[in-house]
ROSERO-872352 format. One line per field, with one value per atom (N, C-alpha, C): residue number from 0; x, y, z; residue in three letters. Coordinates in nm, 3 decimals, decimal comma. Layout:
nr = [NUM  ...]
px = [X  ...]
py = [Y  ...]
pz = [Z  ...]
rest = [ALA  ...]
***
This chain:
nr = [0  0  0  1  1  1  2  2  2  3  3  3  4  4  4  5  5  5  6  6  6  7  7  7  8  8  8  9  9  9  10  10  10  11  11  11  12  12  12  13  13  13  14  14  14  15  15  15  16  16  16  17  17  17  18  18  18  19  19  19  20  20  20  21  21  21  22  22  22  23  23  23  24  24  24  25  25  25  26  26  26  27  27  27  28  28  28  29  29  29  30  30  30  31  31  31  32  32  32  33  33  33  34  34  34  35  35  35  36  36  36  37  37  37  38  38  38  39  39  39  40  40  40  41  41  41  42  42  42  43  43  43  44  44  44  45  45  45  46  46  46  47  47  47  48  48  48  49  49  49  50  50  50  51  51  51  52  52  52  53  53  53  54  54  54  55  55  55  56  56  56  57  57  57  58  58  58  59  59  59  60  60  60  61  61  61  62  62  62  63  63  63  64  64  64  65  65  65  66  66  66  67  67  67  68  68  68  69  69  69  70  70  70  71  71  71  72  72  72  73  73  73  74  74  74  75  75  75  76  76  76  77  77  77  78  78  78  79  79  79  80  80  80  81  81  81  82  82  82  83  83  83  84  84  84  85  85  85  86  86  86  87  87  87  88  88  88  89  89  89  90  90  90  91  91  91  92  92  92  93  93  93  94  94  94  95  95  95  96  96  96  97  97  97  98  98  98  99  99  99  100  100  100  101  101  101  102  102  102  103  103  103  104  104  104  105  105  105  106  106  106  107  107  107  108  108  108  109  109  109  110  110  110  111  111  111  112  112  112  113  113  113  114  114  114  115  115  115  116  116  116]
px = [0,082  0,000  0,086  0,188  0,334  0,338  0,360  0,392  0,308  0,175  0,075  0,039  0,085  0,110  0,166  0,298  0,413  0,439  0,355  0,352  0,247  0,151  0,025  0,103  0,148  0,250  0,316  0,408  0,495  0,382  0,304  0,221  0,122  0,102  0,058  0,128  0,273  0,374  0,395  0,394  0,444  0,320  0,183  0,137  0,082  0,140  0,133  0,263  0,408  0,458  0,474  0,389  0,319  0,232  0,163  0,005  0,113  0,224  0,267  0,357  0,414  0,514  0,420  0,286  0,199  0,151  0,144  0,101  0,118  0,203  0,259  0,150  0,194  0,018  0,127  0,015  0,079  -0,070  -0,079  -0,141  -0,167  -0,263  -0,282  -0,398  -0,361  -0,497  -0,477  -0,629  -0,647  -0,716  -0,745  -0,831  -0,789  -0,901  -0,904  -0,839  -0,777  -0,739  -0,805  -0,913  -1,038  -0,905  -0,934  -0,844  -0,986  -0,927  -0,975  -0,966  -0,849  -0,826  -0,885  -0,915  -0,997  -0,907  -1,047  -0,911  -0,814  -0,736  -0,604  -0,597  -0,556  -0,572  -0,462  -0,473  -0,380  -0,363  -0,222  -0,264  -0,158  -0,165  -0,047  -0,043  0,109  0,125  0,215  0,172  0,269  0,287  0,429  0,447  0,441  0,306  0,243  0,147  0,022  -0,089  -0,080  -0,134  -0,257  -0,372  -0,372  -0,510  -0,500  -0,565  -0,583  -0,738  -0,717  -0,801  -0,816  -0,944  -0,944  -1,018  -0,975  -1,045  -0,965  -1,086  -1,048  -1,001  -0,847  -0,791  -0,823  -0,949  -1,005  -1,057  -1,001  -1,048  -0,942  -0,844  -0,716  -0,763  -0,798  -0,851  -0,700  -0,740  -0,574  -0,613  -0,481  -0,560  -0,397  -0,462  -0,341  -0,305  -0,239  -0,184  -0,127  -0,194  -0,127  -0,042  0,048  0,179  0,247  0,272  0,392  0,371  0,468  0,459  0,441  0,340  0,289  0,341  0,345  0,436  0,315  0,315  0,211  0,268  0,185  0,239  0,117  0,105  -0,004  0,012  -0,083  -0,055  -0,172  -0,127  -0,220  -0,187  -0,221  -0,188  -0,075  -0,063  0,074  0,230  0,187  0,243  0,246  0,347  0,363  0,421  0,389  0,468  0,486  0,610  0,669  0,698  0,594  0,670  0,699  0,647  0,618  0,709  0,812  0,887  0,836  0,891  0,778  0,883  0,768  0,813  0,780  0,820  0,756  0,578  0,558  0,385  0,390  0,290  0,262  0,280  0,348  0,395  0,228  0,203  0,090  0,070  -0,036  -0,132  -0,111  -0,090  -0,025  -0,185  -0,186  -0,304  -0,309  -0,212  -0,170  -0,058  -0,098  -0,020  0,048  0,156  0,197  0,282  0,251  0,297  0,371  0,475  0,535  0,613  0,580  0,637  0,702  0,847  0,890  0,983  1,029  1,123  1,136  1,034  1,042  1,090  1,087  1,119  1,014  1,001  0,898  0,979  0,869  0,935  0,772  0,798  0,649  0,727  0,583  0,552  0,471  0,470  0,360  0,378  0,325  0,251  0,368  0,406  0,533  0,649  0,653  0,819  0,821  0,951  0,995  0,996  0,932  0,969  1,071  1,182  1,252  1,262  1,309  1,266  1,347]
py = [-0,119  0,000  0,126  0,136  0,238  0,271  0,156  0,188  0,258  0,216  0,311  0,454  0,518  0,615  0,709  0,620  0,701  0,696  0,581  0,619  0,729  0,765  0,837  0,991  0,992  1,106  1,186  1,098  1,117  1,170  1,084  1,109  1,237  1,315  1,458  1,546  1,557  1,626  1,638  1,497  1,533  1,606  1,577  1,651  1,807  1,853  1,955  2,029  1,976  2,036  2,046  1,938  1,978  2,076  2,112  2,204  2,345  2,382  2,520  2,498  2,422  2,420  2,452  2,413  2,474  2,614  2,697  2,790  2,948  2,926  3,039  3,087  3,218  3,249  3,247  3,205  3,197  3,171  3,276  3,339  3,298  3,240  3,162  3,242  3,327  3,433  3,423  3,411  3,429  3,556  3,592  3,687  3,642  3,765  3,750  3,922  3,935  4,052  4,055  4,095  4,127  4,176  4,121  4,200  4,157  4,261  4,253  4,092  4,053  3,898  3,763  3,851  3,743  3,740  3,663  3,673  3,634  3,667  3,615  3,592  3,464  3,417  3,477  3,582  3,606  3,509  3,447  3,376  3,434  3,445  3,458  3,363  3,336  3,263  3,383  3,399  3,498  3,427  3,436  3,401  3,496  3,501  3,664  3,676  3,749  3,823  3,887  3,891  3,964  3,970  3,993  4,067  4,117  4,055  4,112  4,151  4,203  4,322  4,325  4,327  4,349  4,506  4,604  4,740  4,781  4,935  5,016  5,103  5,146  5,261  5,316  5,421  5,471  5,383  5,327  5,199  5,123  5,127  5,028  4,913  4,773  4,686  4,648  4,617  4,578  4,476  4,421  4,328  4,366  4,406  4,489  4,367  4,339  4,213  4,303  4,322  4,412  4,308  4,326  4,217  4,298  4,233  4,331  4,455  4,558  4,636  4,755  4,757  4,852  4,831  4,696  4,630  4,585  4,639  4,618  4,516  4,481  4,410  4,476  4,536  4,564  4,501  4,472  4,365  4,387  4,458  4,534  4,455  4,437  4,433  4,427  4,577  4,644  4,653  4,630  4,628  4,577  4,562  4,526  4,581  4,604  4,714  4,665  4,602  4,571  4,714  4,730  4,835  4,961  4,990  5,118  5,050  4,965  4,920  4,835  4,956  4,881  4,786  4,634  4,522  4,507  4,498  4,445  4,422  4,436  4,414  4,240  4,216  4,049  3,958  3,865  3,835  3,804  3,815  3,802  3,663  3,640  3,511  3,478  3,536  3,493  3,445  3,357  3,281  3,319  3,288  3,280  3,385  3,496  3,539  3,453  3,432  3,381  3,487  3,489  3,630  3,515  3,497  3,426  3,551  3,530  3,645  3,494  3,538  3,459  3,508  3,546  3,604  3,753  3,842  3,957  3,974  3,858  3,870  3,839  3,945  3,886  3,786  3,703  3,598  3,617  3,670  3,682  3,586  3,508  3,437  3,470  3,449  3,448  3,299  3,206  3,113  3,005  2,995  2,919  2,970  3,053  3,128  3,243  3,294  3,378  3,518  3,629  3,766  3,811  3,863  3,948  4,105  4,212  4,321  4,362]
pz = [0,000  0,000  0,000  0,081  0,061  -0,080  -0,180  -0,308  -0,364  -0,356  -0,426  -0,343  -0,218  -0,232  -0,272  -0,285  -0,342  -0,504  -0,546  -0,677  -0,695  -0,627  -0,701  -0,669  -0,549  -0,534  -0,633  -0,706  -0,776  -0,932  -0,930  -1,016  -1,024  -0,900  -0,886  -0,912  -0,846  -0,880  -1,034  -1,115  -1,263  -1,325  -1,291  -1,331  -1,291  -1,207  -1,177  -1,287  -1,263  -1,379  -1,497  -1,573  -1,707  -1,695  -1,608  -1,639  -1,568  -1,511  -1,476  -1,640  -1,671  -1,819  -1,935  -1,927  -2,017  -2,028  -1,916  -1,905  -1,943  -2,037  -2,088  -2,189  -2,231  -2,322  -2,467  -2,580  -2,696  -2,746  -2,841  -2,939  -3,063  -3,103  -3,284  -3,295  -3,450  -3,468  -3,625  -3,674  -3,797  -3,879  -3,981  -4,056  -4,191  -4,274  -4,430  -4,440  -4,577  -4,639  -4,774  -4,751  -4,904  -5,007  -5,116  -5,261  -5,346  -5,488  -5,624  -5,622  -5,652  -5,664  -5,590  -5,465  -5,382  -5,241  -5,161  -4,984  -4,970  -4,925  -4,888  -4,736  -4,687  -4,563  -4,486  -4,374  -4,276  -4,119  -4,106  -3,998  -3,916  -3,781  -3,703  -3,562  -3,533  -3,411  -3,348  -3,213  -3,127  -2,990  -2,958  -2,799  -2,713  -2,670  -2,621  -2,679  -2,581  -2,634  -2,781  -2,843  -2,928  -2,986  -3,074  -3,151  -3,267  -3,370  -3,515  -3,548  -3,661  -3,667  -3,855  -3,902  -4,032  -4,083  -4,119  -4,131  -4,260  -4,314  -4,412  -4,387  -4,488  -4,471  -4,577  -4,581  -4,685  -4,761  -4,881  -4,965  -4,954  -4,856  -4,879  -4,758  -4,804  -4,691  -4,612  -4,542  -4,448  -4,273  -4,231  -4,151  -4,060  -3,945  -3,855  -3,703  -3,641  -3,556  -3,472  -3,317  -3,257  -3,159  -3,060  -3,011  -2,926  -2,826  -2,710  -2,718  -2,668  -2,614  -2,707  -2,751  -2,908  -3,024  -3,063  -3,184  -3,284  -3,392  -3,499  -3,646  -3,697  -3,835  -3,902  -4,062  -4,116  -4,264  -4,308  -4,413  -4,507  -4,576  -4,766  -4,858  -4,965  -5,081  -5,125  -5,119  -5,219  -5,117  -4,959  -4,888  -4,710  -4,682  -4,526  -4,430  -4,342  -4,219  -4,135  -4,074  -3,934  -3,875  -3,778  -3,677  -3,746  -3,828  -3,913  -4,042  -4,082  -4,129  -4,235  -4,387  -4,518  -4,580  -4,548  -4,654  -4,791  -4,899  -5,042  -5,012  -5,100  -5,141  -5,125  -5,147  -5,123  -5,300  -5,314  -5,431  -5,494  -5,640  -5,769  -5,703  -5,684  -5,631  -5,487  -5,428  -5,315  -5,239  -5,187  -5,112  -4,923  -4,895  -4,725  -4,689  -4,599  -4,530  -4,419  -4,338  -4,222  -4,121  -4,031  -3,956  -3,788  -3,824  -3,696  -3,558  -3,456  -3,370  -3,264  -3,220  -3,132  -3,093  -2,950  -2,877  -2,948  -2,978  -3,052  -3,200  -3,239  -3,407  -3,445  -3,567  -3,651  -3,789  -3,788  -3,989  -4,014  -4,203  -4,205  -4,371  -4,377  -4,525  -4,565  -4,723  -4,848  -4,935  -4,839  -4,955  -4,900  -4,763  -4,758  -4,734  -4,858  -4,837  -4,779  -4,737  -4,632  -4,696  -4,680  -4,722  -4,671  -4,723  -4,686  -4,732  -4,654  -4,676  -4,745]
rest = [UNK  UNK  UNK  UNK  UNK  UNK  UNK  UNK  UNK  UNK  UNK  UNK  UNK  UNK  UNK  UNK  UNK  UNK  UNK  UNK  UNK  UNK  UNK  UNK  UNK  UNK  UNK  UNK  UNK  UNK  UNK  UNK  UNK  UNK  UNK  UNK  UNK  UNK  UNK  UNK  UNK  UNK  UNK  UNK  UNK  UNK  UNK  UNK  UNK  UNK  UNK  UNK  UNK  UNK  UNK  UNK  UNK  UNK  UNK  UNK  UNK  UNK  UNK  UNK  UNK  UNK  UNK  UNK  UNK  UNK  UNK  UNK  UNK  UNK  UNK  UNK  UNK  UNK  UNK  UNK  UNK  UNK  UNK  UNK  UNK  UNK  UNK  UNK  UNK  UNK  UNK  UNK  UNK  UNK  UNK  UNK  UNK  UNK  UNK  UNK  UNK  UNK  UNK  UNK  UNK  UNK  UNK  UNK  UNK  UNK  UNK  UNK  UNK  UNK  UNK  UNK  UNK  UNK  UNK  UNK  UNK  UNK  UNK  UNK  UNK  UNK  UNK  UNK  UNK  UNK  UNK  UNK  UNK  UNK  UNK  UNK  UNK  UNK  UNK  UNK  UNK  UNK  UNK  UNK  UNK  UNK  UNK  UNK  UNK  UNK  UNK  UNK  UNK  UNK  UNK  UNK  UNK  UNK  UNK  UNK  UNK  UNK  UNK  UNK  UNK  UNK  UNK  UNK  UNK  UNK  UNK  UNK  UNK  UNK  UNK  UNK  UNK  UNK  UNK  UNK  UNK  UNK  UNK  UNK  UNK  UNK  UNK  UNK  UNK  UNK  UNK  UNK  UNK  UNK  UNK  UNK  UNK  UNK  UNK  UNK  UNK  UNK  UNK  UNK  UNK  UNK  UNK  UNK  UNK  UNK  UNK  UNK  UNK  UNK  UNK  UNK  UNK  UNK  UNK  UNK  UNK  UNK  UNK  UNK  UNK  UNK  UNK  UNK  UNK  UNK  UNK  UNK  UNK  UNK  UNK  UNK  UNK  UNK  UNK  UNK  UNK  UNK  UNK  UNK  UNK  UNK  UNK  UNK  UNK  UNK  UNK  UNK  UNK  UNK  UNK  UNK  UNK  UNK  UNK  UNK  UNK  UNK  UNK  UNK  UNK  UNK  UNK  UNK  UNK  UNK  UNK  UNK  UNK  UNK  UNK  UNK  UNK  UNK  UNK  UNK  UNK  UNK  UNK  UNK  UNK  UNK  UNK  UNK  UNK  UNK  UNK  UNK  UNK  UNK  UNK  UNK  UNK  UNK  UNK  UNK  UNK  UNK  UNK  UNK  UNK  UNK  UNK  UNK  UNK  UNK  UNK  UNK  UNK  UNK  UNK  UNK  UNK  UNK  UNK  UNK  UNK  UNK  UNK  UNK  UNK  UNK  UNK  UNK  UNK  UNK  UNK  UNK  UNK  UNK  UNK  UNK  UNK  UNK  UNK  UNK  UNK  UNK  UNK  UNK  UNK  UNK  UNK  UNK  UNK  UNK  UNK]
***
């Protein structure tokens, strides 16, 4: 009977430090970016809170990912903004945005591959 205390023991403890090792907040957020061409899927994963957002800038549709400590990604058409910081427009057919945030970097994709600025 010893044993099965001390096994069930051991067995609270491990699961107590899976469920505090889980507990970190991490963020999976999706939207659409309306075009002429049709939606284009925006997805983002962040380690950390946020929030995306799909609105008009005038007639320019855009889908904005707010993150840490006033850190934005905005993602048009013709263009992308890290942090006020303009990336290339989104490549001709492009289907899927991917917006990765981890340890304060952003990696953003179109369609798989990696944009660079």
């Amino acid at each position: 009977m010893n044993e099965n205390r001390s096994s069930h023991g051991w067995l609270v403890v491990a699961l107590l430090l899976v469920t505090v090792a889980g507990c970190g907040v991490h963020s999976r957020l999706a939207s659409q970016l309306a075009t002429p061409q049709g939606p284009i899927a925006v997805e983002a994963t962040v380690d950390g809170q946020a929030d995306i957002a799909t609105s008009l800038d005038g007639n320019v549709p855009k889908v904005t990912l707010h993150f840490g400590n006033h850190r934005e990604v905005v993602v048009e058409q013709d263009r992308i903004l890290v942090d006020g910081e303009k990336y290339p427009g989104l490549p001709a057919g492009a289907k899927k945005v991917e917006i990765d945030v981890a340890g304060g970097k952003v990696i953003l994709k179109a369609d798989g591959q990696i944009l660079k600025k």
